[in-house]
Structures are given as structure tokens and as C-alpha cells.
C-alpha positions, 0 to 999 in steps of 0.5 A, a space after each residue: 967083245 966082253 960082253 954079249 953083242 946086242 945083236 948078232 948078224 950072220 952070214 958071210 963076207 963075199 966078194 964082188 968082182 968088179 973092173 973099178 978096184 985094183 984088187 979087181 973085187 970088193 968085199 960084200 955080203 949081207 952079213 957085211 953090210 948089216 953089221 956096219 950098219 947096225 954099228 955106225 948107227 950105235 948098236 953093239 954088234 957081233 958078227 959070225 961070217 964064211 970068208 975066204 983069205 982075201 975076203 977075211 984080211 980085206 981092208 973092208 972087213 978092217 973097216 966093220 972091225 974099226 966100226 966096233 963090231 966083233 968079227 968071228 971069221 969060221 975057221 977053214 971057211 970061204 964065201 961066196 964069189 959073185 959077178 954082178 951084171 946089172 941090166 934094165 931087167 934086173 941083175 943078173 949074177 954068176 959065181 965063181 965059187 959057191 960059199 961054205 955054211 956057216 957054223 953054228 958051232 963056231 958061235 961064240 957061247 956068250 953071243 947065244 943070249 943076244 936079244 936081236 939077230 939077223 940072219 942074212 944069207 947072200 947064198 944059202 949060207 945060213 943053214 936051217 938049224 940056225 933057226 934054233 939058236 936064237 933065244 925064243 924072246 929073240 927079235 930075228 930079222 932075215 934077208 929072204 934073197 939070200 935063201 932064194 938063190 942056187 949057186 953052181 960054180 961058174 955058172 949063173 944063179 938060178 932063183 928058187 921060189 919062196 918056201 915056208 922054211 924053219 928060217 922064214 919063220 922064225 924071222 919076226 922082221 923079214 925083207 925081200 924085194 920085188 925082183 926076188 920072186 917071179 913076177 906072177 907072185 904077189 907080196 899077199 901070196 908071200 905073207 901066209 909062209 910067215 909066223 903070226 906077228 911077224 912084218 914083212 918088208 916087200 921092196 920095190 926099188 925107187 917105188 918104195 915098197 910096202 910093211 905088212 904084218 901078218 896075222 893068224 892063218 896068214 891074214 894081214 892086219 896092216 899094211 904100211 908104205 914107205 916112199 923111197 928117197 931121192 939120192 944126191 948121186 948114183 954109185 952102187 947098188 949092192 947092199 941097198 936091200 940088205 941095208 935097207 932091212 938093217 935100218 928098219 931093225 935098228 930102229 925097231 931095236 932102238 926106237 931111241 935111233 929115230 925119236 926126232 921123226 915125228 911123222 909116223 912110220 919111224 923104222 921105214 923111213 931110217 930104212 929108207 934113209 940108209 937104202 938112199 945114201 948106200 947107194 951114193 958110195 961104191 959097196 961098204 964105203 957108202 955105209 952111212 953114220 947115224 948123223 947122216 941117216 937122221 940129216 936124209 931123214 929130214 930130207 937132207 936138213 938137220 932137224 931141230 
């Protein structure tokens, strides 16, 4: 890439084990998901991630690269690895190898103006000094889950509970899901960790989920929902928040993205849409393209 992406994500490229591919894993991580998202939605992407040899010579890191985006693999690194088991409470996730940090010293100089970043850990990979490296002006959207879990090798992962860090609160636009905290918490206990004039982005699986954005002392001055919607067939769940939170952001970076959705809320229902048809395809492959998103967008109907 010469020139400078328009947004940057960061984070790492995991690896899922899973019984149904040959390799007997396939690649994820939020950094993953958000970038082809961000790039087959039209966007100019940049991302830097941690990956381990098998991750980073993965046919689905070729695939984020065809898409368009720049991929800046830190050298020496490796990712996470995860076994996700998913049960009618929840999924429960245990972890081979836990992940390195990403670097920020690995960042390519001209990436450092972007305008948008998304800072999206899957395993405390994004430490707390990225917080710094955004431009000030910059829009920085941040996958809260990934700050909230503890990874000991071989062993399961142990959630932390919501804090109000330095990443927290430089994110402008920040998801997390209903199963991410401990069910006594509310999204209002959550809103008053943010910065003034930010949007929190609460998810609650096939319920939708709520927009709230947060005023001075933690006050909420609006609260939208959005509903979610309905999938033609069930494949996989991984990805769907981190792609979820990358639709609401492009539309927020391009409004141009949702200009044919004239029935309010824009960005959550392009969120809405890309969180519907990821789950229609296993991991990466369910990524949709920008025609895709506006056609479920519209309830499955090409738009006029």
C-alpha cells in the first residue's frame, strides 16, 4: 500500500480448532474478521496483526490480502490458539497457546495518520500504549471482549470484569456482548467507563441489541435498537460480533455505504446485515461483499 490505509485495525490472527477442516483449525481473530470486512465493503485497509506460522501462510490471510487489505504480520509473533465449545449457556473457550502482544513499533509510519482505527483484541493482545497511537481527531472503534478475557495455556478462559482502561476510553464506537459480562451488570453500569461522546454498542444475539451514547459523568443522552436479522441458514457463529462492530463503523466512516436505507438508523442495520450473513458461512468464508450487505439489508430484495 502507498498510501495511507483509510482505516487501520489491529490485533491478531488466531486459530480456531475445529474437527470440520483438514488442517483440523481455521484462522480467526477479530483483527481477521474486521479487515475483510472493512475491505469488501469498499474501504482502504491496513492491518497489523500477531500470527504464528501456520496462521500467517493461511489461505485465509491470502484471501484478506486478495481483498485488498495490507497485512503487516509483527515479526517473530505468534496468535493466539482457541477451542471453542458452544453450549446453550454460552461458549466456553480453552487455549492451547496463549497470543504475544502486538507491537506498536512494528507499525508502518505512514499507517500512523489514518483517520479510523479498530482496535480489536481477541486475547489482551492490544496493549495499553495503543491508546496513544491514533491521531487525537481519529475515530477508534474497540472490540471490548477481547480486553475481558485471561489466557493460560491449556487451560479454559477466565473473564475479567469490565474496567475503565486507557483503550476503553479512547474508543469513540465500542462493542460488547450480553455474554461478555456477568449477568448482574447492565449496559448502564457499563456506559459510565466510556469517554463523553462516545457509542456503545450492547449485543444480545438474535434479540438485537441496543446504541447508547454516552454523555458527560457517564449520562446516556440516546438510546437506539436494532433488531437483529433473520438467516437463511446456520453455519457459524465465530466472527459475528467482530463483524457486527465492523459494519456499524464503516458505515459511520462512509455514510455513503448505507445511502439506499432510508429507514433510520443506518450504521445498525449494515451491522445488522453483515452480523446476519457471517453466520451463513464457516469463519472467513461467510465475510460478505457490499452488494450482499445492502440486498439483506432490505430484507433479502434488491433495493431500487
Amino acid at each position: 500500500m502507498d498510501r495511507t490505509p483509510e482505516v487501520v485495525v489491529v490485533g491478531s490472527a488466531c486459530r480456531d480448532l475445529v474437527e470440520d477442516d483438514a488442517r483440523g483449525w481455521r484462522l480467526g481473530g477479530g483483527a481477521s474478521y474486521s479487515a475483510l470486512t472493512l475491505a469488501r465493503l469498499g474501504l482502504r485497509v491496513g492491518a497489523i496483526v500477531v500470527a504464528d506460522e501456520l496462521a500467517a501462510s493461511s489461505t485465509e490471510l491470502d484471501m484478506v490480502r486478495d481483498a485488498g487489505v495490507d497485512v503487516v504480520v509483527v515479526p517473530g509473533s505468534r496468535g493466539p490458539v482457541f477451542i471453542n465449545i458452544e453450549t446453550p449457556t454460552g461458549r466456553i473457550q480453552k487455549t492451547p497457546q496463549i497470543s504475544d502482544p502486538v507491537d506498536p513499533r512494528a507499525l508502518p509510519e505512514a499507517w500512523r495518520t489514518a483517520p479510523a482505527w479498530m482496535l480489536v483484541p481477541v486475547a489482551a493482545e492490544v496493549t495499553e500504549e495503543w491508546a496513544d497511537v491514533p491521531p487525537p481527531d481519529a475515530a477508534v472503534a474497540v472490540g471490548w471482549q477481547g480486553l475481558l478475557r485471561v489466557l493460560t495455556a491449556g487451560a479454559e478462559v477466565q473473564h475479567l470484569p469490565p474496567t475503565s482502561t486507557r483503550v476503553v476510553r479512547r474508543a469513540t464506537l465500542l462493542g460488547v456482548g450480553r455474554d461478555d459480562i456477568d449477568p448482574s451488570l447492565s449496559a448502564t453500569d457499563l456506559v459510565d467507563l466510556l469517554r463523553p461522546g462516545a457509542t456503545m454498542l450492547f449485543t444480545d444475539g438474535i434479540h438485537g441489541g441496543d446504541s447508547y451514547d454516552v454523555g458527560d459523568g457517564g449520562t446516556v443522552t440516546a438510546i437506539r435498537h436494532w433488531h437483529s436479522i433473520p438467516i437463511q441458514r446456520y453455519v457459524d457463529p465465530v466472527g459475528a460480533g467482530d463483524t457486527f462492530l465492523a459494519g456499524v463503523f464503516a458505515a459511520r466512516v462512509h455514510p455513503s455505504l448505507t445511502t439506499s436505507w432510508v429507514d433510520g438508523n443506518p450504521d445498525l442495520r449494515m451491522g445488522a446485515a453483515v452480523g446476519s450473513l457471517i453466520l451463513e458461512g464457516p469463519g472467513l468464508y461467510g465475510v460478505p461483499d457490499h452488494a450482499s450487505v445492502v440486498q439483506r439489508m432490505h430484507g433479502g430484495e434488491n433495493p431500487d
